[in-house]
C-alpha positions as CSV (number, residue, x, y, z in Angstrom):
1,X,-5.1,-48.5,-0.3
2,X,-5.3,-48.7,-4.1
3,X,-3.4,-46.4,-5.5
4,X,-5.1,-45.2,-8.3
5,X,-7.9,-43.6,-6.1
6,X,-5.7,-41.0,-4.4
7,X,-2.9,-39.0,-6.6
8,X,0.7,-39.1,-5.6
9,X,0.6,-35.9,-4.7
10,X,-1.5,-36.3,-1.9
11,X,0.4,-39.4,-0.3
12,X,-0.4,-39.8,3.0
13,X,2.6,-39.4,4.9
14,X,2.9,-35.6,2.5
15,X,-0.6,-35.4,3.5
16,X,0.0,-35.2,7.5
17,X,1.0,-32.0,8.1
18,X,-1.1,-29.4,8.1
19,X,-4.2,-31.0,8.3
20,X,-4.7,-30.5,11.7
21,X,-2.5,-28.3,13.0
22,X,-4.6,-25.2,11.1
23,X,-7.4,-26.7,11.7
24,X,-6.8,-26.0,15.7
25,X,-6.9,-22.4,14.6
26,X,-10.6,-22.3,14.3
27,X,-12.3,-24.0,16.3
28,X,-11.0,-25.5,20.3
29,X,-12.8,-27.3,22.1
30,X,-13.6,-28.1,25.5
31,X,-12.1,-30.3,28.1
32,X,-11.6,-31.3,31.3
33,X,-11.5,-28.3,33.9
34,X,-7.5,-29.3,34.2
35,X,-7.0,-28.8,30.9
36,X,-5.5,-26.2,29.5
37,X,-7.6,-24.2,27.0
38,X,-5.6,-22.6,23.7
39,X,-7.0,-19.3,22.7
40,X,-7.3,-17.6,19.8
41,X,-5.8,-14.0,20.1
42,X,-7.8,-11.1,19.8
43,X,-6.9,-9.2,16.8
44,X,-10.0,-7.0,15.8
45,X,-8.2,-5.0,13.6
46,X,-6.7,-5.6,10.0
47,X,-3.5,-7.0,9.9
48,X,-2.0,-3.4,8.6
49,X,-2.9,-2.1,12.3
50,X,-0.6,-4.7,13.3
51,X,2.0,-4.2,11.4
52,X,2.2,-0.6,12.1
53,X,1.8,-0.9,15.6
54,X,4.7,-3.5,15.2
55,X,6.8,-0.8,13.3
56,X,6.1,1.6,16.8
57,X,7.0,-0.8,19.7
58,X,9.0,-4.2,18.7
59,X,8.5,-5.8,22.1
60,X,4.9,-5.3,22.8
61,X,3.7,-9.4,23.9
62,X,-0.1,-8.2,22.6
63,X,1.0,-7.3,19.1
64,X,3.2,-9.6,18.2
65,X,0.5,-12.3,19.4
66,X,-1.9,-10.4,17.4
67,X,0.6,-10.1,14.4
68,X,1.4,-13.6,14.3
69,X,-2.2,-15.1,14.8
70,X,-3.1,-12.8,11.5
71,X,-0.1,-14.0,9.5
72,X,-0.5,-17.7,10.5
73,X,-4.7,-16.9,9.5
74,X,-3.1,-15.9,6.2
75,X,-0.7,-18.6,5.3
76,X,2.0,-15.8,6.0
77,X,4.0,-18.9,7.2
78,X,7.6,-17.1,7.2
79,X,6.9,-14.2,8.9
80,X,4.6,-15.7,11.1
81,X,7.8,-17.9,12.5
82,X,9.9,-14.6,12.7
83,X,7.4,-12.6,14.3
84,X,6.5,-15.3,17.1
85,X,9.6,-16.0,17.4
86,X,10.1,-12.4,19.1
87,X,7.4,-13.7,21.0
88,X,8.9,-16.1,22.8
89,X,11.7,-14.2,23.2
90,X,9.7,-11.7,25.1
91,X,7.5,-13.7,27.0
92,X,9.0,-17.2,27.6
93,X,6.4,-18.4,29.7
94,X,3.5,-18.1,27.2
95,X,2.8,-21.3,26.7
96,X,0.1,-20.5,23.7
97,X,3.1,-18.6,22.1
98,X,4.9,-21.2,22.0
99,X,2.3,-23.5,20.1
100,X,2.0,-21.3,17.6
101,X,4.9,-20.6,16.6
102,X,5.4,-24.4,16.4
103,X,2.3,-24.3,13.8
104,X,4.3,-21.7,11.7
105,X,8.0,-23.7,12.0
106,X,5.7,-26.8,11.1
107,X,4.2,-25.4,7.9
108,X,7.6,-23.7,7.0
109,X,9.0,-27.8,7.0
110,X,11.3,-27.2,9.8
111,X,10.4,-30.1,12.0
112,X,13.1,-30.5,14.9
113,X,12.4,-27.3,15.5
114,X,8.8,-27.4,15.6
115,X,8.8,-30.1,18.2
116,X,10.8,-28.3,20.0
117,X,8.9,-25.4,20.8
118,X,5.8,-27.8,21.0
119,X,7.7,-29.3,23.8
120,X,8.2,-26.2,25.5
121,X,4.6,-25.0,25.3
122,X,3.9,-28.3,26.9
123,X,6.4,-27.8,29.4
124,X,4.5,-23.8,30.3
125,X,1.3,-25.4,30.2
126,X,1.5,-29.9,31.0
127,X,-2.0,-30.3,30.6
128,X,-1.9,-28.9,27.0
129,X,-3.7,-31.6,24.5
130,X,-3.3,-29.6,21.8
131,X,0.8,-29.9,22.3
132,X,0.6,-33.8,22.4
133,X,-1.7,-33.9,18.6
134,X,0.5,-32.0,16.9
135,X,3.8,-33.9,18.5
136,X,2.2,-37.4,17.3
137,X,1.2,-35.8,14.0
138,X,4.9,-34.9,13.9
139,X,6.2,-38.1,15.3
140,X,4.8,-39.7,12.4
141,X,5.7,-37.6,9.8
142,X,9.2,-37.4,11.0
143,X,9.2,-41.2,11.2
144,X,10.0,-40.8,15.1
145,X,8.0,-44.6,15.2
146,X,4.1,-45.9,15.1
147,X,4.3,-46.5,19.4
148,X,5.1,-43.1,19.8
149,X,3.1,-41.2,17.4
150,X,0.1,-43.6,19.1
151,X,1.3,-43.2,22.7
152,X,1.6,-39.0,22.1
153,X,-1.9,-38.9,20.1
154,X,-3.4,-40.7,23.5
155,X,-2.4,-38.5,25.9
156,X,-3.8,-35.5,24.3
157,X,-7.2,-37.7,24.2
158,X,-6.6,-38.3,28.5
159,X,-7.1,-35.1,28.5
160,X,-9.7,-33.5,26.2
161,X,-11.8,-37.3,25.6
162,X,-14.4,-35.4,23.7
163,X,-12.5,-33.8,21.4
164,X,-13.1,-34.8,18.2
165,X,-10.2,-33.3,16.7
166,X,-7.9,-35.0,18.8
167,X,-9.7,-38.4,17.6
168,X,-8.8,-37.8,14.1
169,X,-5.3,-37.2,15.1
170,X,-5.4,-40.7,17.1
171,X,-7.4,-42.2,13.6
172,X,-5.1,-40.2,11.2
173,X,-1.9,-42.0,13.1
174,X,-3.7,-45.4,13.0
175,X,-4.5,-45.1,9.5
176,X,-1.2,-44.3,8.1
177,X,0.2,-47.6,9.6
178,X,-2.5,-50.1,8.5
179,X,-4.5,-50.3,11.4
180,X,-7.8,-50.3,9.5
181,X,-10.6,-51.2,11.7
182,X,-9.0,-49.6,15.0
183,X,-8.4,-46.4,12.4
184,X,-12.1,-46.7,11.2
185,X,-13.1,-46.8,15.3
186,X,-11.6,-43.7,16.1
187,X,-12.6,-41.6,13.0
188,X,-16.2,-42.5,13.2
189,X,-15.2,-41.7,17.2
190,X,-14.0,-38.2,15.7
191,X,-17.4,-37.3,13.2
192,X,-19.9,-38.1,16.0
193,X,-18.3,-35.5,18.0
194,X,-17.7,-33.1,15.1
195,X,-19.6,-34.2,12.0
196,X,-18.2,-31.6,10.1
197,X,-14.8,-32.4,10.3
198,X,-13.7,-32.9,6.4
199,X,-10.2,-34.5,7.3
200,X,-11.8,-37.4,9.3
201,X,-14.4,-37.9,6.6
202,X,-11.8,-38.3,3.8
203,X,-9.4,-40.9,6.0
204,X,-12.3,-42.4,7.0
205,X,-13.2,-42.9,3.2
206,X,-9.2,-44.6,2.3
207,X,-10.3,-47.0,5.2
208,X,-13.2,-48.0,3.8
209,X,-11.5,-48.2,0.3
210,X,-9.0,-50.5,2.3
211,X,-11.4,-52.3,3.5
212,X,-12.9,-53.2,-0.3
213,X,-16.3,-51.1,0.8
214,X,-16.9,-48.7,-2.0
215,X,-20.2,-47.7,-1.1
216,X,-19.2,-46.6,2.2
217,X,-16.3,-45.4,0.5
218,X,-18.2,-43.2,-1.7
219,X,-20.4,-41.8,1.1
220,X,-17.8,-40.6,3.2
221,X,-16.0,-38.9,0.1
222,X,-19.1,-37.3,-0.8
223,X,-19.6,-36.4,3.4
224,X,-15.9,-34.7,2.5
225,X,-16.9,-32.6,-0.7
226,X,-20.2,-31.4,1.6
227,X,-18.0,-30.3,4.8
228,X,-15.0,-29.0,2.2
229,X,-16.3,-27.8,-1.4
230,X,-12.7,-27.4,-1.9
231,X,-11.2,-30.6,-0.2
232,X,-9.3,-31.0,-4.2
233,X,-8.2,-35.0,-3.6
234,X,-11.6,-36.0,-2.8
235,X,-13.3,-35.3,-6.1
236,X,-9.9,-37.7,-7.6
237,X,-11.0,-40.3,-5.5
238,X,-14.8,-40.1,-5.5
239,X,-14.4,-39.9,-9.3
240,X,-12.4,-42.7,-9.7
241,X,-15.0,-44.6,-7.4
242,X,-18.3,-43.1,-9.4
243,X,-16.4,-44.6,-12.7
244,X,-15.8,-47.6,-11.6
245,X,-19.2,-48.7,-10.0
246,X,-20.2,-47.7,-13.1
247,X,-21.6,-44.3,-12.9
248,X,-18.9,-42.8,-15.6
249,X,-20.5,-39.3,-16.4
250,X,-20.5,-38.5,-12.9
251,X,-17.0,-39.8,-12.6
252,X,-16.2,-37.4,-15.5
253,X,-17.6,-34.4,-13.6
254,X,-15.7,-34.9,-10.5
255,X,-12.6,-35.6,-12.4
256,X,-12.9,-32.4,-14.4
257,X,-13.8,-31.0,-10.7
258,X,-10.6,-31.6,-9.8
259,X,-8.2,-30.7,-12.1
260,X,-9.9,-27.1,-12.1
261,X,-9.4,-27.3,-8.4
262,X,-5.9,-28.5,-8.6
263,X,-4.4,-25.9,-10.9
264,X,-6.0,-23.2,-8.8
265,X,-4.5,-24.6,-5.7
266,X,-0.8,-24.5,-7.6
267,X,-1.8,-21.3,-9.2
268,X,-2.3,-20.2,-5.4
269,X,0.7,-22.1,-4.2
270,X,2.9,-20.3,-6.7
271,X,2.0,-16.6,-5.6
272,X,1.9,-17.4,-2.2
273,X,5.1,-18.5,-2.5
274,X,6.7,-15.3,-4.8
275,X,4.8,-12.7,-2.3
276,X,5.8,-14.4,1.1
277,X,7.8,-17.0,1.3
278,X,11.2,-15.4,-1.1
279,X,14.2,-14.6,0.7
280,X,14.5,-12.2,-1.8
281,X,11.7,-9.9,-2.5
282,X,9.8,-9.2,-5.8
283,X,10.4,-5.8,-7.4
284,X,7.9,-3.0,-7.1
285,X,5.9,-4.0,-10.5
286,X,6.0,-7.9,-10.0
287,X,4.6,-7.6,-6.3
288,X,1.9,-5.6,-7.9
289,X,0.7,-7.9,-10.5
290,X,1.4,-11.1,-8.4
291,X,-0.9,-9.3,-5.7
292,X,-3.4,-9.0,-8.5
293,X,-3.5,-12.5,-10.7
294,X,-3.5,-14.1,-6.6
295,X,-6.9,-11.5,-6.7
296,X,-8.0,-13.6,-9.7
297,X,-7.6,-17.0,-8.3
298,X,-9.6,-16.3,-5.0
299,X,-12.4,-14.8,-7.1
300,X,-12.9,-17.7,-9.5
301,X,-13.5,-19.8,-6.1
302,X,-15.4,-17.2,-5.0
303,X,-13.3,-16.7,-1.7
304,X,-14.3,-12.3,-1.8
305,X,-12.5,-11.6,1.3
306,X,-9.3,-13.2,0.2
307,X,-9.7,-11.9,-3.2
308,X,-10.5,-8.2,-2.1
309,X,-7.4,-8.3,0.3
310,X,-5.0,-9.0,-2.7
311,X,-6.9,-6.4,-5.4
312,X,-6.3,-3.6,-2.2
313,X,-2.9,-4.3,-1.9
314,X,-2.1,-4.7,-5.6
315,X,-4.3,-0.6,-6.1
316,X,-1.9,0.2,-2.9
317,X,1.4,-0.8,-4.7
318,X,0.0,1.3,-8.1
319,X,-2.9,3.6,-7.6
320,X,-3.5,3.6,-11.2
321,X,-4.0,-0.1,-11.7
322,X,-7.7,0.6,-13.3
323,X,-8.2,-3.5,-13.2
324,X,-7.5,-3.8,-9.7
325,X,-9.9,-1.0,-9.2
326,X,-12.2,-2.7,-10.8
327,X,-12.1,-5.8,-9.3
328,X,-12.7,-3.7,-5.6
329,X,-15.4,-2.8,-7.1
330,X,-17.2,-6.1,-8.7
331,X,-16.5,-7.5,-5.2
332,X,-18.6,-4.9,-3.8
333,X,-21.2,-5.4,-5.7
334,X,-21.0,-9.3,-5.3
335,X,-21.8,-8.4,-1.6
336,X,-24.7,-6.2,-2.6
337,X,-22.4,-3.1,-1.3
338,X,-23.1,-0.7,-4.3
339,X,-22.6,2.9,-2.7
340,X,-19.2,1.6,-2.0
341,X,-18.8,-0.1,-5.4
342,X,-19.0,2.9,-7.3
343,X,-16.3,4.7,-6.4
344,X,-13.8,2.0,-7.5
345,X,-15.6,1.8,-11.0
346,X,-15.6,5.5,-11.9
347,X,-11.6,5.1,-10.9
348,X,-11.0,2.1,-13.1
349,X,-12.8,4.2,-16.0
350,X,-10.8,7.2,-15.1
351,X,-7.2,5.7,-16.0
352,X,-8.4,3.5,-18.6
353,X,-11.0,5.2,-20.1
354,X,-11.5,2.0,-22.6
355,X,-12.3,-0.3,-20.1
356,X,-15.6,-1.8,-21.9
357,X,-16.1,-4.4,-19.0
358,X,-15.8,-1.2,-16.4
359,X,-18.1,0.7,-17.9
360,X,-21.0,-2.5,-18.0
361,X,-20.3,-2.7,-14.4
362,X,-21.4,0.9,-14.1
363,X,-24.2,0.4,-15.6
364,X,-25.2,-2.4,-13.5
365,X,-24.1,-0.3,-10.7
366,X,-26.5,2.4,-11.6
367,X,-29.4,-0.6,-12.2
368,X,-28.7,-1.4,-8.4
369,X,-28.8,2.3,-7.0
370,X,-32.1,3.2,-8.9
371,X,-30.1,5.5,-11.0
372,X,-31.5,4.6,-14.6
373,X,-30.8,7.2,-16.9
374,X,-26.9,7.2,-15.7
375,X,-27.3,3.2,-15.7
376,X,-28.3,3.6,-20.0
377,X,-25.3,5.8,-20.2
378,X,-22.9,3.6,-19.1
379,X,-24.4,0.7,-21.1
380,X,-24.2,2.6,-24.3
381,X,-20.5,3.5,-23.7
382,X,-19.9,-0.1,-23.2
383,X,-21.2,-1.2,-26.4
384,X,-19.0,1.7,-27.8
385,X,-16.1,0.1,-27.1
386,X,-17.3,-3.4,-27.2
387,X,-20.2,-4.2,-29.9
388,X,-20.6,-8.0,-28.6
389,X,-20.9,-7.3,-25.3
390,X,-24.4,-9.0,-24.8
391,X,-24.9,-8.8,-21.1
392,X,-24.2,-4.8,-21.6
393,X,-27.0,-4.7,-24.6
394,X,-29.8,-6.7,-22.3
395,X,-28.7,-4.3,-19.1
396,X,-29.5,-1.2,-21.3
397,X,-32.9,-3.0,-22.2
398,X,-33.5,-2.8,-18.8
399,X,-32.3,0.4,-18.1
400,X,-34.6,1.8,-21.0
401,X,-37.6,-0.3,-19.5
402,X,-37.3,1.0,-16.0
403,X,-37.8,4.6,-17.8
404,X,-40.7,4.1,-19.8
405,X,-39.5,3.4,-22.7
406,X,-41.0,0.2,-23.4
407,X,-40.0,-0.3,-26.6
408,X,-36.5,0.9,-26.8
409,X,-36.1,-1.5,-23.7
410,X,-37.4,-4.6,-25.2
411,X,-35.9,-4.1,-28.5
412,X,-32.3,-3.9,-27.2
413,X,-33.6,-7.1,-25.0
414,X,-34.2,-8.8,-28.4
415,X,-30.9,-8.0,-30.0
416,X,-29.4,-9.4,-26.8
417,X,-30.6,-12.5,-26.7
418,X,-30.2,-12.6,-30.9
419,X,-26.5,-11.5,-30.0
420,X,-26.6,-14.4,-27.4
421,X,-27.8,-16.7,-30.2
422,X,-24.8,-16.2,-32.6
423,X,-22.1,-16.4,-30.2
């Protein structure tokens, strides 16, 4: 595989691990009748129902499935493994239980111990594919031998054939040892069940690189970026192929692509890793602002549920924290919820009553609701605090417009977009 298509970071045997295993999480599919089927745990409520109902009865097998599921949904790695861990404990013979927590010891690096419980979901439950995929990703990574990884990877496939998850697996394990074309077989094997499996796309896309095919190559990069905006090594690779086929701005772009999506990625990595996975925890204040600039970095990717999750428990940990207030409420209004915006904006104003940016989100607030009089008010108070706030000087335009007042409303449009002009 050359090497200057794929960064170091991403070496494949680095790589193995949590591909699949999370992917399991959201989708399973079907099998034989033999088979036995993993389930996802019902958990209609918030994580926080969980953890209080945790708090109230210890030993309850339904919550600490429940509470586990959530924190392995939410990368909560560490207390995932401590929490279905109990599990076990509780209810040995829950052979699901078992699989899961060998998803969280597996995330958490702790390998022996993650083939272990694999190994004893597999003995609750024999006819468990899921067991065998994640043992041969395992095998592999741990360097347990190519035979075995293969063998392991084939027995989950004896069992659920149309799977096309448990294809990759089989393509992922021939693909780290060189076996190009036999690799290439079982990946394509893998997308005509599932076309939108991203992973299988992007090994599919080395092997073709391997295999000197750069247009294929390119294709099944760019069949990555479609099924995974944020799969961050394929825009490397696919802009490292663009430049040298000679198509150099787009090389650029994707190049650029992925440095913005890298540092976000270790930007997330970092405050995962200070909220969650410490032995020691973070003060009051730190948790609170960790919780927040995590906020920041689901936002820029646009991930609003993530996002919203950290700004509520940052505004949790410090009721007055007007900018994760704020944020609650831009969200909101992102997901065309204004009634329940507003509150969240009048609070931000309320303990930092020179929040210019707060004040233009009123008014756009009030835009949204009909309210136009209040919606000019806001603007104005805005540009009081801030006078080069253009977006707050065309919003009172509009404001004044939706009034009657023509030309108040389409001078303060002009100055905007003379504003606009200078900056």
């Amino acid at each position: 595989m050359p090497g200057a298509l794929l960064p170091n970071s991403m070496d494949m045997r680095l790589a193995v691990i949590w591909i699949g295993l999370v992917g399991l999480l959201g989708g399973i599919g079907c099998g034989s009748p033999e088979r036995h089927v993993l389930k996802k745990p019902a958990a209609p409520h918030p994580l926080a129902f969980y953890e209080r109902a945790y708090e109230q009865n210890p030993a309850d097998p339904e919550v600490l499935l429940a509470l586990g599921w959530l924190y392995l949904q939410k990368d909560r790695t560490r207390s995932a493994a401590a929490v279905l861990s109990e599990l076990v404990a509780v209810a040995p013979n829950h052979a699901d239980a078992h699989y899961y927590l060998g998803v969280a010891l597996a995330k958490e690096h702790r390998k022996s111990e993650a083939i272990a419980s694999f190994k004893r979901a597999g003995e609750k439950a024999p006819a468990f594919a899921e067991v065998y995929w994640a043992l041969a990703l395992l095998y592999n990574e741990r360097g347990d031998g190519y035979a075995k990884a293969l063998a392991t990877a084939e027995k989950g496939l004896q069992l659920a054939g149309q799977s096309g998850y448990g294809h990759f697996v089989l393509g992922f394990v021939l693909c780290s040892r060189g076996d190009n074309e036999n690799a290439k077989t079982a990946l394509r094997k893998a997308l005509e069940l599932n076309p939108g499996l991203a992973h299988a796309h992007y090994y599919l896309a080395l092997v073709y690189l391997r295999l000197q095919d750069d247009e294929r190559a390119m294709a099944a990069m760019e069949q990555t970026i479609a099924a995974d905006p944020g799969y961050t090594p394929a825009y490397y690779s696919l802009g490292t192929l663009y430049a040298r086929t000679g198509r150099v701005a787009e090389g650029a772009r994707m190049i650029e692509l992925f440095q913005q999506l890298s540092s976000a990625t270790m930007d997330e990595d970092h405050y995962r890793r200070l909220l969650y996975r410490q032995a020691v925890p973070l003060a009051a204040d730190e948790r609170v602002a960790t919780h927040f600039n995590l906020g920041l970095v689901y936002l820029r990717r646009k991930e609003l549920a993530a996002a919203l999750e950290q700004f509520e428990a940052a505004l949790a940990l410090d009721s007055t924290y007007a900018e994760a207030s704020h944020n609650i409420g831009v969200i909101y209004s992102l997901q065309e919820q204004h009634e329940r915006a507003r509150p969240f904006l009048l609070r931000a104003v309320r303990h930092k009553p020179d929040y210019a940016l707060a004040f233009e989100n009123i008014g756009n607030n009030s835009l949204a609701l009909g309210e136009y009089a209040e919606a000019a008010a806001a603007f104005r108070r805005a540009l009081a605090l801030d006078q080069g706030m253009a977006s707050a000087l065309d919003g009172l335009g509009i404001a004044l417009i939706q009034q009657g007042r023509m030309a108040e409303g389409r001078a303060a449009r002009a100055a905007a977009a003379a504003l606009r002009a200078q900056q």
